[in-house]
TORLUMFI-993195 format. One record per residue (C-alpha): x, y, z negated. Coordinates in steps of 0.02 Angstrom, whole numbers, plus 32768, in hexadecimal, padded with zeros to 4 digits. Example, Ala and Ser with C-alpha at 12.3 -4.5 7.8 and 13.67 -1.06 7.14 Angstrom:
BEGIN
82677F1F7E7A82AC7FCB7E9B
end
This chain:
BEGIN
0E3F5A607B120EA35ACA7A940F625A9F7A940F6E5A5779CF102F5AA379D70FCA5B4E79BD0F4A5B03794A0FDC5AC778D2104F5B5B78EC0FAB5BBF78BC0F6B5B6B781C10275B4977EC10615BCC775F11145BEA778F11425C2E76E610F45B9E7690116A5B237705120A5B8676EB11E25B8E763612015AD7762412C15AE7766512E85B9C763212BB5C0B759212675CB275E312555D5B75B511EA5DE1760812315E58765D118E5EEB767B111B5E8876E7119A5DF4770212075D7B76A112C15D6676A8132E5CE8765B13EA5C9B766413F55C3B772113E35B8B771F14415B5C77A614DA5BB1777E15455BED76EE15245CAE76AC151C5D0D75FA14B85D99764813F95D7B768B13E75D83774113635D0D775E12A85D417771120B5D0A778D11845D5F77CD10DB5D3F7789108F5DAC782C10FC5D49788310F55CAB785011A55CA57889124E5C96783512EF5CDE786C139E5CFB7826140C5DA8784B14A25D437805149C5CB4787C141A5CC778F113A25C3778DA12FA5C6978F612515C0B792C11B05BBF78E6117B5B46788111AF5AC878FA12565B13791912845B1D786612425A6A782712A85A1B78AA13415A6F788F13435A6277CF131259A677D113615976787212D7592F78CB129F5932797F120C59A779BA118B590B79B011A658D978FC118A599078E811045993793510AB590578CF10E9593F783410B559E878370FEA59BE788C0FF8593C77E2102A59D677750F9F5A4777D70F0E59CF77DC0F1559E0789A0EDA594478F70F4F590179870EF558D27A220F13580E7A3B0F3957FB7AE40EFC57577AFE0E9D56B17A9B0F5C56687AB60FA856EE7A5E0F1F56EC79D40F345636799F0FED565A79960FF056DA791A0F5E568278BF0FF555F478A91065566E78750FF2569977EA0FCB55D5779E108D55C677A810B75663775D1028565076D3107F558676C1112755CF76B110E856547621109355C575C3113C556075C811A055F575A31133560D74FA113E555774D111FB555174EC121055F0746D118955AE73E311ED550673ED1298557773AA123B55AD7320121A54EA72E412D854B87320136E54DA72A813E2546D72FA13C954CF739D13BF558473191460554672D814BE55137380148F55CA73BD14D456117320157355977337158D55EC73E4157D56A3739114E456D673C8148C5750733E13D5573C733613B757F573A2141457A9743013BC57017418130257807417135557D974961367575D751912C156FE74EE132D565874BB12D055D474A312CD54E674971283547074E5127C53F37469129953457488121352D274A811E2528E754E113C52ED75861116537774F711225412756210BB53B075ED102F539975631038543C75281029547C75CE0F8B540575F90F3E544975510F4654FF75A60EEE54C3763F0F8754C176B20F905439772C0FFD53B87747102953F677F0103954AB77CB10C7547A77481124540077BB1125548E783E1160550677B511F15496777D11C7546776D6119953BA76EA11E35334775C11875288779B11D551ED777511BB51337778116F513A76D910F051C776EB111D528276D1119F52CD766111DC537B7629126B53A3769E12D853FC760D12E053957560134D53B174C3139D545C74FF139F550E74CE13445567755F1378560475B512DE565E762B130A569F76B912AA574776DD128F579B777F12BA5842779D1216588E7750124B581B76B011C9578876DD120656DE76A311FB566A775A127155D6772012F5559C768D139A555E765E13BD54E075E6145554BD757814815403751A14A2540C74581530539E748315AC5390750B1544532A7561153E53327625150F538E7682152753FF75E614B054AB76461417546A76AF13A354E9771212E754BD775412E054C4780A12B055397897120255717897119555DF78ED11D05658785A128A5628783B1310564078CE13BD5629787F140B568C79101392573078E013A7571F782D143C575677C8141257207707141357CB769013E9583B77241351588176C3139C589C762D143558DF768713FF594C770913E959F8769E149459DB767914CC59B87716147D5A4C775A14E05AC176DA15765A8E76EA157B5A7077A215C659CD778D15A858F17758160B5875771A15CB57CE776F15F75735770E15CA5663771D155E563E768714ED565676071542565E758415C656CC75D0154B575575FE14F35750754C15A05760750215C557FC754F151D584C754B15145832749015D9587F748B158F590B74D215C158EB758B150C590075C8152A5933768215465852769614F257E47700151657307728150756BD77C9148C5613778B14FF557C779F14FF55AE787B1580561278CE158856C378EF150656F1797B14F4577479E3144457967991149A57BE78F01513584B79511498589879A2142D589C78ED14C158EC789814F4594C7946146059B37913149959F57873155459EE786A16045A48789B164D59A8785E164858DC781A16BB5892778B16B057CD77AA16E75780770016F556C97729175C564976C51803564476CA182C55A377181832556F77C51784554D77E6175555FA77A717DB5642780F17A955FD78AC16E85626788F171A56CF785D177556E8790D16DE56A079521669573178FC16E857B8792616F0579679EC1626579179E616225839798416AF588979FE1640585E7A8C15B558B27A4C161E59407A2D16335941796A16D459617926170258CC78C1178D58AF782C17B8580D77E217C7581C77221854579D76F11839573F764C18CB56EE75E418DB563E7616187555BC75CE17E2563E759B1731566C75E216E3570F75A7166F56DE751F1713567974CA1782572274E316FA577C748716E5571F73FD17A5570973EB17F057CC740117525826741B16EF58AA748417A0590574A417F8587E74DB178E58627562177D591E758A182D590D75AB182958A0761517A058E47673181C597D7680189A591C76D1183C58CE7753188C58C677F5182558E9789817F1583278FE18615846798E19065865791018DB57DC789618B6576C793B19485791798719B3576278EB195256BD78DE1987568779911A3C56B579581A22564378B319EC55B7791E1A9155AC79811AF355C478D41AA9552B78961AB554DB791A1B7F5506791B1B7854EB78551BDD559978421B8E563577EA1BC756BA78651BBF56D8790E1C8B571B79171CB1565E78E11C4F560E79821CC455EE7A101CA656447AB91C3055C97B1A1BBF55C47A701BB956887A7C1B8356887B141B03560D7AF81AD1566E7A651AC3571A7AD61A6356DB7B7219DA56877AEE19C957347A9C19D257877B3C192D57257B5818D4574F7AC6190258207AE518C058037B9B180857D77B50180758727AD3179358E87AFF17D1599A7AD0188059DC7B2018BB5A217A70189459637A1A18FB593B7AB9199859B17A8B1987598279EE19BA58CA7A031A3358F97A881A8359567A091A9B58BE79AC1AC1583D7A2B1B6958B77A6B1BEC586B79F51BD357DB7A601BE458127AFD1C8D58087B5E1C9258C47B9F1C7F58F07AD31D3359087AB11D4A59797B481CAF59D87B261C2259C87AB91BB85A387B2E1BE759D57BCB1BC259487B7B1B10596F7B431AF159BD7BEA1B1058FE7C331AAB58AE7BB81A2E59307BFB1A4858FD7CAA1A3D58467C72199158637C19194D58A87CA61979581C7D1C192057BA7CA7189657FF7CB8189F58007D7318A857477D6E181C572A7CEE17AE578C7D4E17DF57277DF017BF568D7DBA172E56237DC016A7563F7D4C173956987CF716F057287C94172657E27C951771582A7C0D172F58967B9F16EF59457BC5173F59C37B7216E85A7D7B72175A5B0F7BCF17D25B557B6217F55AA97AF7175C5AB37A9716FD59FC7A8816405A1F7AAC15D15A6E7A3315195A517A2514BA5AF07A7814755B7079E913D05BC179E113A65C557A2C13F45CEE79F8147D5C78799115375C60799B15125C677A4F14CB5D027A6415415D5B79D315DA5D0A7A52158A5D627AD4157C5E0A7A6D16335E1C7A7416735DC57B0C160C5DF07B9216465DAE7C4815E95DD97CEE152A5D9E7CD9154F5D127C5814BB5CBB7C1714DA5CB27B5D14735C2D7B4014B25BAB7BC814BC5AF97B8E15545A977B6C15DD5A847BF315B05B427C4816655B7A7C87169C5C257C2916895CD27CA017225CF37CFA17425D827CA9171B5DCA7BF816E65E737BD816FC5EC07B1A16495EF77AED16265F747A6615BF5F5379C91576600E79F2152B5FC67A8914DA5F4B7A5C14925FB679D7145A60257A4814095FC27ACE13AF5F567A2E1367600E79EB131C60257A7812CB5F8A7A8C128D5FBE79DB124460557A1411FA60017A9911915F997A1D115A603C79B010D860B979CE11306147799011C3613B7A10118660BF7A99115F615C7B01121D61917B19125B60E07B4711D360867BB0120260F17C5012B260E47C3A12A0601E7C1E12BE5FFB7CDF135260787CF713B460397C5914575FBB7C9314445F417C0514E85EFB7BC9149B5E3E7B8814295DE97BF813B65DBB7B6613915E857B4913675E8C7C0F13025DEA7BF8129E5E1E7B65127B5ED87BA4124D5E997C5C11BF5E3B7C0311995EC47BA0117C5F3A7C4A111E5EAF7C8C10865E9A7C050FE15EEB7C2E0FEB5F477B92107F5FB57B5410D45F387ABC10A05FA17A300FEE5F997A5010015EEE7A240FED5E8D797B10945E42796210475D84796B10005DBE7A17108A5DFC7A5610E45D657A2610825CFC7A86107A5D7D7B12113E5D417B3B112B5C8E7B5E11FC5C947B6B12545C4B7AAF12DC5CA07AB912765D4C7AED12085D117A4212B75CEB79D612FA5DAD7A12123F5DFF7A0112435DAC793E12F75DE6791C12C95EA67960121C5E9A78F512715E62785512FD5EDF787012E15F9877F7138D5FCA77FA13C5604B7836131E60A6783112BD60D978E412B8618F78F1129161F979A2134D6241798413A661A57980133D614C7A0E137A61EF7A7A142061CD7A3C142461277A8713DA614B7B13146161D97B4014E261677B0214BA60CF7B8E14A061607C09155861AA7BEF159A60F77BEC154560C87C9E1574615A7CDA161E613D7CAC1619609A7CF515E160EA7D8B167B614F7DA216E860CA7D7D1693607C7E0516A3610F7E85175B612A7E62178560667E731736606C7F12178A61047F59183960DA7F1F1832603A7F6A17EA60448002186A605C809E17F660D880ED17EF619E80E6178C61CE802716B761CF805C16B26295802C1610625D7FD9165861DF7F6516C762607F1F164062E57F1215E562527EB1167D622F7E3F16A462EB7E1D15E063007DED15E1627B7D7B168362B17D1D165363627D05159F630F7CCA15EC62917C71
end
């Protein structure tokens, strides 16, 4: 049976997708447009209708349909997968009766939570005490249509009526959440509140929040788990937000509803918000996806201080550089806005301080308190030391060296060797960290502190094919380096300069390989040629290896001829590419220009070898060298 991955990826119009995140031009027989996934004035993003295949020269993103619908929204290869066979009319194969009666649940429950979803917003419309407790709280009636806002109004079994009217059974809308079982008979599960849905990442409502009029408790009240809701996957906003995430390469996570409406109708539209749980690993690895780093706005007072740490040691783990934005005392963010404004809170958002600094200064607050005195020169000397082996503790379960130094840098005043040397004393503190770490690891069930990535650097998520990666390896080429290799791949030992005019060179040939008019003065010398990235020698190793010669292929064809992605991300970028021009004289050019270099290399090679080497010079080795210089 046909895989349906090339079903979909056939009947799927690529152009048609993109155009739904990106405004397109064409470009001759392809389209080009500004790069979603990272920031640029100047085109260099294309999509090729031949193709059916994106790829961008600025950043090197490239794929298919899949590839670019689950970077842009974030989502794993499966919900992909579904959501693109829905968009194509393909039909999944169900892989069992099991599996079949659980997605025909998901279906009642979704159609259930629709129904309730339209109720909740036609019950607004009849409502002004709810219309006016929204305006109260500054919402204007875009944000309010924005975010779907609706009420459940407040009568004991109205929603579960209107439901029944709709043919939707009891037990569908007790296992959707909307209705709860009591001694009495059923009831609706949220009454008198102004609703907020919850959407999935494909902006399907699965559950809602609801918010008392009053101050009644508990004042915010969210319908339970369900086959569709999972409060640790969902971050609340995370449809709305993630175009703007995507942009600006960063989110601001905050606690509540209100919080993140605030801020999205200020025009901070890159928020998200946590649903009344903690911070999970789920929601890093959801933002891991799209981010270089996370703003956690929490509330100002203890409790948001302490989940905020919380978040920040989950994101850190996941490798996401974290800052915690600090708020004047006494405010959240949806009462700084209304009080000094969109800039006010940009400012603050400007002075964030990374996790591990702002963490480390809240361990030094503690023992100040604790002392009641406001600076650490006023503790006496047992205090201090209290004070530095409890940081030292916290900088032993950082995860990147230069977070490490950082704090260090800090803690030095207090240590003893400080008014002999600053350096020797952060060199002890050094010494000290790392027997901490020693000791953690040692002990039972202890856990291991935090990886950090050679050279300081905490870990970054892996990037596509022919990405930062591969542009890395462009220029710092070590050895046989894999420029690809996943997270935690040790650096080459040593780092060779490469020039831009090889890699040129070697990728115009590759060209020519994949043209008629000049594949006949490459294909031969395909074999012989000492290709600087491993990608090139990847890519034109499959190309020597097809039945055909490349250019005898459609483009599709050939695609799918090179089962490899990254061969497929490098094939796109050199099939997009028309600048410079492919001309017989410039293909020679390169040709003669990766000959003189090897040859080059080659005498480097020949001379190393004889000056080194305690024997009497091989007379052949120098006739070799001589040959190549005069050549050469």
């Amino acid at each position: 049976m046909r895989d349906p991955r090339e079903e979909i990826r056939e009947r799927i119009d690529l152009v048609e997708l993109v155009s739904g995140y990106v405004r397109l031009e064409r470009a001759g027989s392809n389209f080009k447009g500004l790069c979603p996934f990272h920031t640029e004035r100047t085109p260099s993003f294309y999509v090729s209708p031949s193709l059916n295949r994106f790829h961008c020269f600025g950043c090197g993103a490239s794929g298919d349909a899949f590839a670019f619908l689950m970077r842009i929204e974030g989502i794993s290869f499966r919900e992909a997968l579904h959501r693109l066979a829905e968009r194509a009319g393909v039909e999944l194969r169900r892989e069992s009766l099991a599996r079949q009666e659980a997605e025909d649940e998901i279906e009642r429950l979704r159609r259930a939570v629709f129904a309730a979803h339209f109720y909740y917003r036609q019950c607004l419309q009849r409502a002004p005490r709810a219309r006016q407790y929204l305006q109260q709280r500054g919402l204007t009636p875009e944000t309010i249509e924005r975010f779907q806002l609706g009420y459940a109004p407040n009568g004991w079994d109205y929603l579960l009526r209107f439901l029944q009217k709709h043919q939707i059974t009891i037990e569908d809308a007790l296992s959707a959440g909307l209705i709860r079982q009591g001694e009495h008979g059923h009831y609706d599960y949220l009454r008198d509140r102004v609703v907020f849905p919850i959407h999935d990442a494909a902006g399907r409502v699965i559950a809602f929040g609801g918010r008392t009029l009053s101050d009644e408790e508990p004042k915010y009240l969210n319908t339970p788990e369900t086959p569709l809701f999972e409060k640790r996957n969902t971050l609340y906003g995370w449809h709305l937000a993630r175009g703007a995430i995507v942009r600006q390469r960063s989110a601001i996570v905050v606690e509540g509803y209100m919080d993140l409406i605030m801020l999205h109708q200020f025009g901070f539209e890159h928020a998200v918000a946590t649903l009344g749980t903690a911070f999970t690993e789920q929601h890093a690895a959801q933002l891991r996806r799209l981010v270089e780093r996370v703003y956690l706005l929490y509330d100002s007072d203890s409790a948001g201080i302490r989940a905020a740490l919380r978040a920040a040691e989950v994101l850190e783990e996941a490798g996401v550089p974290t800052f915690i934005v600090e708020l004047p005392m006494g405010e959240d963010p949806d009462s700084l806005l209304h009080k000094a404004g969109a800039e006010a809170l940009q400012q603050a958002l400007d002075a964030a301080r990374p996790a591990s600094l702002f963490g480390l200064e809240q361990v030094i607050q503690e023992h100040l308190i604790r002392a009641g005195v406001e600076r650490v020169e006023l503790l006496d000397l047992p205090a201090r030391a209290r004070v530095l082996q409890d940081s030292l503790r916290f900088v032993a379960r950082l995860r990147s060296p230069v977070e490490q130094t950082a704090c260090l840098e800090r803690l030095t005043p207090l240590s003893p060797a400080y008014l002999t040397s600053p350096q020797a004393a952060l060199e002890a503190l050094q010494r000290d960290v790392r027997r901490l770490q020693r000791e953690q690891r040692r002990a039972p069930g202890g856990r291991a502190s935090r990886r950090a990535e050679p050279g300081g650097q905490t870990s970054r998520r892996a990037e596509p094919a022919g990405g930062r990666a591969s542009r890395q390896a462009e220029t710092l080429v070590g050895g046989d380096t894999d420029a690809t290799a996943g997270e935690g791949t040790p650096p080459p030992a040593l780092s060779v300069q490469l020039p831009r005019a090889v890699i040129d060179a070697e990728r115009t040939i590759l060209r020519a390989a994949l043209t008629a008019e000049t594949a006949a003065m490459v294909l031969d010398q395909l074999p012989h040629i000492e290709w600087s990235l491993p990608e090139h020698r990847a890519l034109a190793q499959a190309l020597q290896q097809l039945p055909q010669p490349p250019y005898r292929y459609a483009e599709r064809e050939l695609l799918n001829a090179l089962q490899d992605e990254p061969q497929q991300a490098l094939l796109t970028s050199l099939l997009l590419q028309t600048e410079p021009p492919l001309s017989p004289t410039t293909v020679a050019e390169c040709l003669a220009y990766l000959q003189r270099r090897r040859e080059r290399a080659r005498r480097l090679q020949i001379l190393n070898e004889l000056t080194r080497s305690d024997q009497p010079p091989d007379p052949e080795k120098w006739q070799e060298y001589w040959r190549l210089r005069v050549e050469s």
